[in-house]
Every structure is written in C-alpha cells, then in structure tokens.
BAFI-3210 file (N, C-alpha, C; in Angstrom, 3 decimals, decimal comma, padded with zeros to 6 digits):
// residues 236
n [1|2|3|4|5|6|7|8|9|10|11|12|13|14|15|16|17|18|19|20|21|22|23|24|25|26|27|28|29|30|31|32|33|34|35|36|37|38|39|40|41|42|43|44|45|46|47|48|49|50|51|52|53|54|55|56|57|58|59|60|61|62|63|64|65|66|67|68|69|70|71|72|73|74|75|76|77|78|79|80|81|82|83|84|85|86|87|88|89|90|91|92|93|94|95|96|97|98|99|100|101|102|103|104|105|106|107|108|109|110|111|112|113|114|115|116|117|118|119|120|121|122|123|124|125|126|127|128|129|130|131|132|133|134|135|136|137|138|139|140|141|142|143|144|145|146|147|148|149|150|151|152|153|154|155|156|157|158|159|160|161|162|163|164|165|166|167|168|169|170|171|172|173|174|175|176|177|178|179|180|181|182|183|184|185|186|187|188|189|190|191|192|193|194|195|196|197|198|199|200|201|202|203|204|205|206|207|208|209|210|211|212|213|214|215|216|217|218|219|220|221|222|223|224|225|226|227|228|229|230|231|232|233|234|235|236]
n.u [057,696|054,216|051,200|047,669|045,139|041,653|038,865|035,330|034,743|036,061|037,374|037,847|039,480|042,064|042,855|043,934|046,064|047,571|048,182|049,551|051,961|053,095|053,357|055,740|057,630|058,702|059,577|061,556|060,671|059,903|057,320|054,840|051,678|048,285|045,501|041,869|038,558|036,937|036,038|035,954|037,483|040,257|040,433|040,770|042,766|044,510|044,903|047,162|048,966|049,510|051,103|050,893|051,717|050,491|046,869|044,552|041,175|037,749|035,026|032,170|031,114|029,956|029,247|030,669|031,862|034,192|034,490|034,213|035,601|038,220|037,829|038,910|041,049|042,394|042,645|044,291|046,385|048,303|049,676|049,501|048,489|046,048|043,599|041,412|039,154|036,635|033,660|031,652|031,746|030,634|030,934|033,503|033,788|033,769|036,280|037,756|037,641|039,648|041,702|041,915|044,472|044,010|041,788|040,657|038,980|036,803|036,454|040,084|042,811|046,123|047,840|046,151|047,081|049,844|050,390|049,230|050,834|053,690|053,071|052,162|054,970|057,074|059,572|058,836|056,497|056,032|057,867|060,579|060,589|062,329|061,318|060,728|058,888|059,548|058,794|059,633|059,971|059,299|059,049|059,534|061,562|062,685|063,685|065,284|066,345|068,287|071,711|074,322|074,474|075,432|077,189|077,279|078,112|075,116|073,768|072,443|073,171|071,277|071,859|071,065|070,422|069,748|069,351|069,477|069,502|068,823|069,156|068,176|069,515|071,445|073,535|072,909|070,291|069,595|070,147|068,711|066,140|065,919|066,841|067,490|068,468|070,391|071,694|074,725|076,819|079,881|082,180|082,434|080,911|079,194|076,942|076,295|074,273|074,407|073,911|074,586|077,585|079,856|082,865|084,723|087,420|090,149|090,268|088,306|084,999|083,813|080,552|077,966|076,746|079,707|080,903|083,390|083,546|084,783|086,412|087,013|089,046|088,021|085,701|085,971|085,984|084,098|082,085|083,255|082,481|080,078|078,765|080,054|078,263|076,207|076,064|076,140|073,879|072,174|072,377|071,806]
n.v [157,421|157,550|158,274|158,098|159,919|158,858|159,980|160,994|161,993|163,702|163,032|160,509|160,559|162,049|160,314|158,304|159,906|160,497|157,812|157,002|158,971|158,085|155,839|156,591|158,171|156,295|153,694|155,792|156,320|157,867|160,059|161,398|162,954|162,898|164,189|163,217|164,730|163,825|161,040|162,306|164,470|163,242|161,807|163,338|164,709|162,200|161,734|162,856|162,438|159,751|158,360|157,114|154,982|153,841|153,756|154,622|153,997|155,253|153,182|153,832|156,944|160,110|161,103|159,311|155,656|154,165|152,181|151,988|154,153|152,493|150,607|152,305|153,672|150,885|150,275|151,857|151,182|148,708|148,327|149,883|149,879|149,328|149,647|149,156|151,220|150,923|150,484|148,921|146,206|144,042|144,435|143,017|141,007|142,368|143,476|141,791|141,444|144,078|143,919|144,261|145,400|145,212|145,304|147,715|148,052|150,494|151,773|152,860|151,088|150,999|149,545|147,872|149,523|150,004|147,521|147,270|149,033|148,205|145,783|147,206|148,572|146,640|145,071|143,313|143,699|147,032|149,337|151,059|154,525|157,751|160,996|164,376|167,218|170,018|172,866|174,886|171,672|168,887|165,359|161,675|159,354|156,186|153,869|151,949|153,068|154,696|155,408|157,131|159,476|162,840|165,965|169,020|172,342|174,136|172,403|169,147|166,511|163,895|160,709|158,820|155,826|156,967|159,516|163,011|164,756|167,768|168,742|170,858|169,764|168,843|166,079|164,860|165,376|164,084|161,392|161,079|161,425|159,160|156,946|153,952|150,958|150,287|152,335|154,252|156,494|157,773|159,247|162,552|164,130|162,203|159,987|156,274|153,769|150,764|148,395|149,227|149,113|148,035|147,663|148,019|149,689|150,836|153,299|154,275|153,944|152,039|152,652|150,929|152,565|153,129|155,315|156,688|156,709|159,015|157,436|158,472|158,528|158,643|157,325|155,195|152,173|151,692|151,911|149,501|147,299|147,811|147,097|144,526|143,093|144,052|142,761|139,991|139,336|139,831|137,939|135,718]
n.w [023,944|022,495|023,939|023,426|024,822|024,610|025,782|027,078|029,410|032,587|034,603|035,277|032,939|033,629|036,270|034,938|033,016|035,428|036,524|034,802|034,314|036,893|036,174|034,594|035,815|037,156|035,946|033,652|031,381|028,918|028,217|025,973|026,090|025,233|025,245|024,170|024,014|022,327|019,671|017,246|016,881|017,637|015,126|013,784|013,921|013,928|011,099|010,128|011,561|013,092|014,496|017,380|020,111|021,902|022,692|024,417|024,984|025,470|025,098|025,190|023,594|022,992|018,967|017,742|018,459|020,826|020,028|017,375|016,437|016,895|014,971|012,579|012,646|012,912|009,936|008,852|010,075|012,053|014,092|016,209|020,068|021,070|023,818|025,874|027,607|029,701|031,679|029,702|029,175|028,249|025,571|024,729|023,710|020,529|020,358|019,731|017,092|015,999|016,914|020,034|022,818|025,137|027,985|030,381|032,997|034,048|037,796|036,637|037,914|039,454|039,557|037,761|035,250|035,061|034,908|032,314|030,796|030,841|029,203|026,967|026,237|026,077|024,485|022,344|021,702|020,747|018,564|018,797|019,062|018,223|017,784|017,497|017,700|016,998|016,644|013,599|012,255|012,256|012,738|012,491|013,841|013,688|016,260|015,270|013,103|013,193|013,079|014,224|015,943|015,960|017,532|017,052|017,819|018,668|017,476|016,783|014,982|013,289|012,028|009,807|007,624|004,654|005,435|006,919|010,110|011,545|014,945|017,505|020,592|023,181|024,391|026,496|026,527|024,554|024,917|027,564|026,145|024,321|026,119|025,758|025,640|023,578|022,408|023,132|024,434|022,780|022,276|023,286|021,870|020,359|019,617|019,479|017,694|018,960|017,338|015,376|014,491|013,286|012,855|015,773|017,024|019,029|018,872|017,551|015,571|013,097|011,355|010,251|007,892|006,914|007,805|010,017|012,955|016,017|019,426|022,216|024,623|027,565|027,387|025,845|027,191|028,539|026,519|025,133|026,997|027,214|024,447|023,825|025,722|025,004|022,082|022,645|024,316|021,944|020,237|020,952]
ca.u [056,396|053,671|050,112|046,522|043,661|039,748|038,086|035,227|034,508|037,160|037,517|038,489|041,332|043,113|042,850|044,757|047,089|048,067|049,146|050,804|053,105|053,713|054,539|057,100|058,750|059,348|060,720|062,327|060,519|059,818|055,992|053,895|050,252|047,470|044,038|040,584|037,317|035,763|036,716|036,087|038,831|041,063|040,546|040,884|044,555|045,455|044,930|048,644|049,764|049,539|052,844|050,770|052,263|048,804|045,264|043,426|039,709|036,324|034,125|031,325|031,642|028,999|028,729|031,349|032,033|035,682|034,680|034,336|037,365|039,758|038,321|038,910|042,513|043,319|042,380|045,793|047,791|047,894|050,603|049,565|048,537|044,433|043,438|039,831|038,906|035,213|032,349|030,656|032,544|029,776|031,715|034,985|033,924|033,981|037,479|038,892|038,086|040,000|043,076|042,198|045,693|043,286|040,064|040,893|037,410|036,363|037,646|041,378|043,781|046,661|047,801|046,061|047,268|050,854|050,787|049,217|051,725|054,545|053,037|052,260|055,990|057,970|060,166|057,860|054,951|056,202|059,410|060,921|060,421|062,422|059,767|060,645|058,240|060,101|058,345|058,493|060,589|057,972|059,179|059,718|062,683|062,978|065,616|066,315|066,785|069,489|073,117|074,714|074,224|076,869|076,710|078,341|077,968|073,990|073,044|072,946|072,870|070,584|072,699|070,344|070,995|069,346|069,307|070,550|067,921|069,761|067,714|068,628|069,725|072,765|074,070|072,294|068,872|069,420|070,411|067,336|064,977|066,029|066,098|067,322|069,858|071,352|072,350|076,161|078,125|081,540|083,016|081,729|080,249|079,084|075,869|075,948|073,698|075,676|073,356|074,703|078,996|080,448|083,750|085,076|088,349|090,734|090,037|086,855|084,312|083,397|079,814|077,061|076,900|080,928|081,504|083,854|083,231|085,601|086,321|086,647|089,588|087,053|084,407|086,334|086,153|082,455|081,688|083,667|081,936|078,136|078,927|079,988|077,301|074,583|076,031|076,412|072,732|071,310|072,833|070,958]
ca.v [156,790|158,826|158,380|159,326|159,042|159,472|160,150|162,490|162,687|164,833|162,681|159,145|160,730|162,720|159,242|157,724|160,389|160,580|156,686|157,104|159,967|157,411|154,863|157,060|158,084|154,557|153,399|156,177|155,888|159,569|159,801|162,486|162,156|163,371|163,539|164,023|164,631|163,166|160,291|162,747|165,314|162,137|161,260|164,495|164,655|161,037|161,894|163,510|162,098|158,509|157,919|156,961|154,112|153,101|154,270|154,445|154,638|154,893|152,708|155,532|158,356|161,103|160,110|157,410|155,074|153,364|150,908|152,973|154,571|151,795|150,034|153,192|153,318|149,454|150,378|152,411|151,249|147,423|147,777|150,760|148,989|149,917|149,859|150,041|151,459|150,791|150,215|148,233|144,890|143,017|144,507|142,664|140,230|143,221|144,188|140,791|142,441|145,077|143,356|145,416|144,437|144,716|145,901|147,866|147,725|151,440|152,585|151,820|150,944|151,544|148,041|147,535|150,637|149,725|146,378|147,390|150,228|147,398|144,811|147,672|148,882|145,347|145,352|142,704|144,687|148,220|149,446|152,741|156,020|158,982|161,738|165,609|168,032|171,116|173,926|174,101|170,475|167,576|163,844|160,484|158,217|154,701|153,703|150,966|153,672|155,627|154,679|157,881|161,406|163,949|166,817|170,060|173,756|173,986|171,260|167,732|165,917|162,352|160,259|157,229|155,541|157,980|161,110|163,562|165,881|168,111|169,134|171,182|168,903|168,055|165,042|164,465|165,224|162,925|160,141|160,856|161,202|158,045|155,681|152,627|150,529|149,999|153,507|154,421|157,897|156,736|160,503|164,135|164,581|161,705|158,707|155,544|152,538|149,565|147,432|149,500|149,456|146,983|147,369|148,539|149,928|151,671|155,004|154,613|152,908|151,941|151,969|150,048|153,001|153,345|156,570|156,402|157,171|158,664|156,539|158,496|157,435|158,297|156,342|153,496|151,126|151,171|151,150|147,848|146,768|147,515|146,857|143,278|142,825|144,044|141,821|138,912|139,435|139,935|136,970|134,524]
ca.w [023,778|022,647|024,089|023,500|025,583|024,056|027,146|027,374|031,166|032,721|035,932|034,540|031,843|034,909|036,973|033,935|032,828|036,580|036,530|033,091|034,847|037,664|035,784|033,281|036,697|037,965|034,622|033,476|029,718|028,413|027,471|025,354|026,310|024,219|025,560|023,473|024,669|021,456|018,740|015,981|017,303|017,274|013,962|012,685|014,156|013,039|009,682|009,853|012,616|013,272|015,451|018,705|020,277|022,506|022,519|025,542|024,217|026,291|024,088|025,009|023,738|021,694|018,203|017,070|019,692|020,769|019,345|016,027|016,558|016,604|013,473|011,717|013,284|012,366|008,617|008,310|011,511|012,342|015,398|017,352|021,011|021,672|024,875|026,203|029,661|029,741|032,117|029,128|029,254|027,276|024,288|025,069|022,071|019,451|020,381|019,251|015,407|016,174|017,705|020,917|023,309|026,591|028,652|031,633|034,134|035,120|037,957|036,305|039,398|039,265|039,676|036,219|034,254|035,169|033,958|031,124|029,986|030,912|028,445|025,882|026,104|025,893|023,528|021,428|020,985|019,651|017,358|019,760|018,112|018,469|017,615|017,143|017,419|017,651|015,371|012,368|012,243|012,919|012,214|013,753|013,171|014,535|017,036|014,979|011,301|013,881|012,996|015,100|016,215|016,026|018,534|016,816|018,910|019,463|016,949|016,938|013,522|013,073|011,051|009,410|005,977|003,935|005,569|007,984|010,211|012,310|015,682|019,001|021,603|023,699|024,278|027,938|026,598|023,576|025,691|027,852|025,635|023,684|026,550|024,429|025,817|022,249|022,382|024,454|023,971|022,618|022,475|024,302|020,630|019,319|020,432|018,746|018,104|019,031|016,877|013,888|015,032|012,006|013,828|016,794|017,232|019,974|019,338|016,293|015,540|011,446|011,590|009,242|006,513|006,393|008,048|010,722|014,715|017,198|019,636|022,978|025,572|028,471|026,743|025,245|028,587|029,069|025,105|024,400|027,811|026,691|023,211|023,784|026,745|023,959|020,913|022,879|024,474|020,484|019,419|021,949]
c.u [055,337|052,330|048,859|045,557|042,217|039,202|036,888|034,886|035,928|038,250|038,455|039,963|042,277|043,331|043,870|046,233|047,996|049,186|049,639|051,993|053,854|054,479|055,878|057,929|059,704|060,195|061,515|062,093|059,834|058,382|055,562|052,100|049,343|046,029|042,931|039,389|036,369|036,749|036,917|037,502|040,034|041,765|041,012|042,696|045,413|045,734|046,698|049,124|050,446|050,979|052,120|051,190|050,880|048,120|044,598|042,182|038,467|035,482|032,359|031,245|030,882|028,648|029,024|032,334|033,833|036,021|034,869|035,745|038,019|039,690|038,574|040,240|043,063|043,071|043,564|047,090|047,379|049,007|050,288|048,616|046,808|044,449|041,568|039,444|037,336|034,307|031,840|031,783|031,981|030,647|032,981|035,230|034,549|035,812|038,578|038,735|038,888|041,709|043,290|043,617|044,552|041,892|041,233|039,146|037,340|035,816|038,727|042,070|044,622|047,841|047,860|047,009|048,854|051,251|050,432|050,266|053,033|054,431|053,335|054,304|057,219|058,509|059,789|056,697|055,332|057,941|059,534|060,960|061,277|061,656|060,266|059,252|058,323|059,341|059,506|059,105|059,469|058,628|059,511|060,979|062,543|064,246|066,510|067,077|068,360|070,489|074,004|074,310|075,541|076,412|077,499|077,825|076,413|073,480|073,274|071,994|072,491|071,196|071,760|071,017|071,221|069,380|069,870|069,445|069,169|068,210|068,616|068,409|070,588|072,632|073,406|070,995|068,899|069,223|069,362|066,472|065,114|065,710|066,014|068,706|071,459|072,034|073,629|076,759|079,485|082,650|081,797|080,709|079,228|077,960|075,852|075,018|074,201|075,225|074,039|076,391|079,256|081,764|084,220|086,739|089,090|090,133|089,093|086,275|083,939|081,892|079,029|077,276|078,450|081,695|082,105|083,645|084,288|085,090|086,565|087,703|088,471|085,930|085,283|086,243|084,850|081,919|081,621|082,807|080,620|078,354|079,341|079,369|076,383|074,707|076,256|074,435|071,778|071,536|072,395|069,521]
c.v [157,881|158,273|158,871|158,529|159,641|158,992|160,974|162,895|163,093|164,075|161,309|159,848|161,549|161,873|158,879|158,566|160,617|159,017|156,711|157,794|159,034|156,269|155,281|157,319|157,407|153,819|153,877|156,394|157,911|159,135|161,158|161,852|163,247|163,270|164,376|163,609|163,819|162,330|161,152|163,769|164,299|161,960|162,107|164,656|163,476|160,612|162,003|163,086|160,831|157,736|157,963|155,608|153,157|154,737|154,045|155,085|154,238|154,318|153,710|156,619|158,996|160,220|158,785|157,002|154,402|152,479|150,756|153,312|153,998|151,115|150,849|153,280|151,978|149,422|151,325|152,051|149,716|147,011|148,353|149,775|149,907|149,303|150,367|150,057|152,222|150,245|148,753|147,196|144,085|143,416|143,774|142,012|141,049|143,478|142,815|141,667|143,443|144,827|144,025|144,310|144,392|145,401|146,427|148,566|149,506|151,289|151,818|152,147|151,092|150,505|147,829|148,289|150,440|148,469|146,407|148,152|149,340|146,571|145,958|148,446|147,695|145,543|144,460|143,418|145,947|148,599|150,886|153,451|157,361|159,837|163,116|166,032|169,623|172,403|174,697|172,855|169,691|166,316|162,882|159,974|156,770|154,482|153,182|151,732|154,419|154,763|156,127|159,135|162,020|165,400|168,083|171,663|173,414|173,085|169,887|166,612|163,969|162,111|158,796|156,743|156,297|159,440|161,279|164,381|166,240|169,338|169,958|170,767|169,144|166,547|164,092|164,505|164,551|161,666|159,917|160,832|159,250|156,710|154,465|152,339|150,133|151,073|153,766|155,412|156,943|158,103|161,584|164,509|163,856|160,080|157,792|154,744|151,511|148,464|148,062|149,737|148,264|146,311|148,451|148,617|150,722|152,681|155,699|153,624|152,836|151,428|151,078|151,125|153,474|154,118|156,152|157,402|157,818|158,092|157,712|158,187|157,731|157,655|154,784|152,335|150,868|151,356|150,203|147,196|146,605|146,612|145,153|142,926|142,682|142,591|140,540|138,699|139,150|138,815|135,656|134,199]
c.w [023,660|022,517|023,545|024,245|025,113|024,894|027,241|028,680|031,957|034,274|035,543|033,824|032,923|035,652|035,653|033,571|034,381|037,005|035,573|034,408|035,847|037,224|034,886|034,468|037,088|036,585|033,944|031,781|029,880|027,412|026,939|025,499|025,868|025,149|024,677|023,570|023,532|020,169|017,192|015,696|017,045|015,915|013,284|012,252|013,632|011,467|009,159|010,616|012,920|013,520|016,775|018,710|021,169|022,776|024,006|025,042|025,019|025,166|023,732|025,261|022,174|020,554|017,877|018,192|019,802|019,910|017,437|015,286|016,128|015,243|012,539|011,951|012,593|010,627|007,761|009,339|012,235|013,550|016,412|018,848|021,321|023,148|025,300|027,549|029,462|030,918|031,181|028,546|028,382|025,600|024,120|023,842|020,933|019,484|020,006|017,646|014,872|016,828|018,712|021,761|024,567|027,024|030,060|032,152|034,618|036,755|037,142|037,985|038,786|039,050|037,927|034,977|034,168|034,377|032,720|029,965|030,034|030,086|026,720|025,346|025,891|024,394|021,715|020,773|020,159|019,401|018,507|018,262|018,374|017,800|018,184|017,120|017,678|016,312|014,886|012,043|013,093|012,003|013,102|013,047|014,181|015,184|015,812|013,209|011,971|013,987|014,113|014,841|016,810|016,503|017,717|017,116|018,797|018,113|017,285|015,697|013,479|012,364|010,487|007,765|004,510|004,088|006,564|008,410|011,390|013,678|017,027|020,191|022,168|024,239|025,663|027,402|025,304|024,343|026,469|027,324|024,573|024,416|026,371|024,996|024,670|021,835|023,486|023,448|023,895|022,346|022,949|022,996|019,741|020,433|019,405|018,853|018,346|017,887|015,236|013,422|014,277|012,573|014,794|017,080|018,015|019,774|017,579|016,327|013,293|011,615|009,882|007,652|006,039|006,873|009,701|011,835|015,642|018,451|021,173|024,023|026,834|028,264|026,360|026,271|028,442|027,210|024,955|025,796|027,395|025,532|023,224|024,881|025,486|023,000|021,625|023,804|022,758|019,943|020,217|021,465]
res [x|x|x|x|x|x|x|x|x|x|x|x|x|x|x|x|x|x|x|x|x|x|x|x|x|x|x|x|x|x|x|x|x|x|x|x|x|x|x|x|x|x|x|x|x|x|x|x|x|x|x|x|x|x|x|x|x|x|x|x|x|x|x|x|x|x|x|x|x|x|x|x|x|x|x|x|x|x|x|x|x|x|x|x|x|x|x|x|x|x|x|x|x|x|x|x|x|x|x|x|x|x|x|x|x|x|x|x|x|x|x|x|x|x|x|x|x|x|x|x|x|x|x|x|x|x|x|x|x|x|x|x|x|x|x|x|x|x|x|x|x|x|x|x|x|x|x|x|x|x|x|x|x|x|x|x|x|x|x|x|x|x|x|x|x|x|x|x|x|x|x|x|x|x|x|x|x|x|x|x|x|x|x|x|x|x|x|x|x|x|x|x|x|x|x|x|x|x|x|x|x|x|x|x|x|x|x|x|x|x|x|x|x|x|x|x|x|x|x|x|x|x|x|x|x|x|x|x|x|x|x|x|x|x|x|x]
***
C-alpha cells in the first residue's frame, strides 16, 4: 500500500504517520508513506507517479488548497481513496464532488485513523499493487496481472501475461511484501497466484498462460489445502 500525506504543519503528519505504522504492525500490510508539506510538491510528483493507494490531504494548505488538490487528482485517477483530516468541516459538502471516501476531525485518534485505513484497504475499495522501486527499475504490477514468480540464484522473475521483470528478492521477502492471500509457495523456487492455477497436479501446476509449475512434495499438502479453501471461497 503506498500512502501520501499533504500536511504542512509538522505536528499533525507525525501524529498520522505514527498511527499508519501502528496500524501496518497490527495487520501485517506493508506500507510506503509519502509526506508533503505543500499540494504543489504533490502534484509535481503525481505527474509520474500516480500509484498512491490513499491521500491524506489537509484542506489548508498555502496556495492550492485540499480541496484543490484532489479535484486535480480525480481528473486522471477516479479510484485512489482521498481522505481529508481537517479542522474546517463546513467543507464536508465540497468533498462529495470529489468522491472524498471520509473527513477525519483534527486531532485524528487513533480510533479514527484505524478504521479509516481498514475501510480504505478492504478488498472492495482498492486493486493490491506490487510496486518496485529499486533504482534504476521503477514499476507497479497488480496482484491480480501476477500469474507466478520464479526464484533463480539472486533474482526473482515476475511472470504476468505479457511480460517478465526480473527484480532482487527471495522468496520470504516476496511473500512479505505481497501479503495477498491468493498467493502460496508451491516449490523452494517458485510463488503462485492460486486465482491464476488452470490445473493442479501431484507434483505441477498448469497455470492460466500454459507454462507449467513445479509442484513441491513439501508444499503439495498445504497448496491443494489453500488452493481449494481459496477457489471454493471465490466462487461464493
């Protein structure tokens, strides 16, 4: 999940990024958090960027206001999750134009900021992202574009429909950073999506684009276990 907060008082965005951190502990979700003292700095960066998943935006702030901000934001990006942590509540109207998702009341509690990062993370509201930024390699992929990753000596090769991006991982900090129950190791080498496993067999798997999986005997037990837990969950 990857954050930003347009804050410019120094006190409030350290109150916030402090319950972010608490809540990524307690859930276990892997966050990147952005903070910028002004909407223009923002903008400058979302020009190229525009893979935040929520916005936390002070509605005042120098020249162009939150409220600025986000309709300039919803004019190329109609999912990302806004967020306004304001004092000035009388605006609450404006932020229906804007499809803001909520108001959180300066002070934020902690109470609030939790339930908010719980609604903005549901699996309704935003698409998961895996998200590289390893220099000079910068890109995102979607859980749901990831058919498997293949681990071979210090690489570990994205496998999607179209392409292949090969990044330095292992197989523990894939799995953590991903975070996606639709994901299960099915060999020492190899992470699949279960949502993308065509068929499943003793000792392979045939996934969605054709190419075949090993299958793992210390994995094969708790594969076919998730794997028909998940598809019988997806199919409800």
């Amino acid at each position: 999940m990857k954050i930003a907060i347009c804050e410019d008082e120094p006190t409030p965005a350290k109150r916030l990024v402090g319950f972010i951190r608490e809540w990524e502990a307690e859930k276990g979700v892997f966050a990147e958090i952005l903070r910028y003292e002004d909407a223009e700095t923002f903008l400058q960066e979302w020009k190229d960027i525009k893979d935040f998943d929520i916005l936390f935006l002070d509605i005042r702030m120098g020249e162009t206001s939150g409220m600025e901000l986000a309709a300039k934001v919803r004019k190329t990006d109609s999912d990302v999750a806004i967020v306004f942590v304001t004092n000035a509540m009388e605006h609450m109207r404006q932020g229906y134009s804007v499809s803001a998702m909520q108001y959180l009341p300066k002070p934020v509690t902690k109470k609030d900021c939790f339930a908010c990062l719980d609604r903005a993370n549901s699996a309704d509201r935003i698409k998961k992202v895996f998200w590289v930024d390893d220099f000079p390699k910068k890109f995102k992929i979607p859980h749901e574009d990831i058919i498997y990753i293949e681990k071979s000596l210090n690489y570990a090769e994205i496998v999607t429909a179209d392409k292949k991006q090969s990044i330095r991982r292992t197989v523990a900090q894939l799995l953590e950073e991903l975070n996606d129950e639709r994901f299960a190791q099915c060999h020492k080498s190899y992470i699949v999506n279960m949502r993308r496993i065509e068929y499943p067999f003793n000792d392979h798997l045939i996934m969605s684009n054709g190419d075949r999986v090993p299958l793992g005997k210390n994995f094969a037990k708790e594969l076919q276990d998730r794997f028909y837990k998940y598809s019988k969950n997806v199919a409800r």
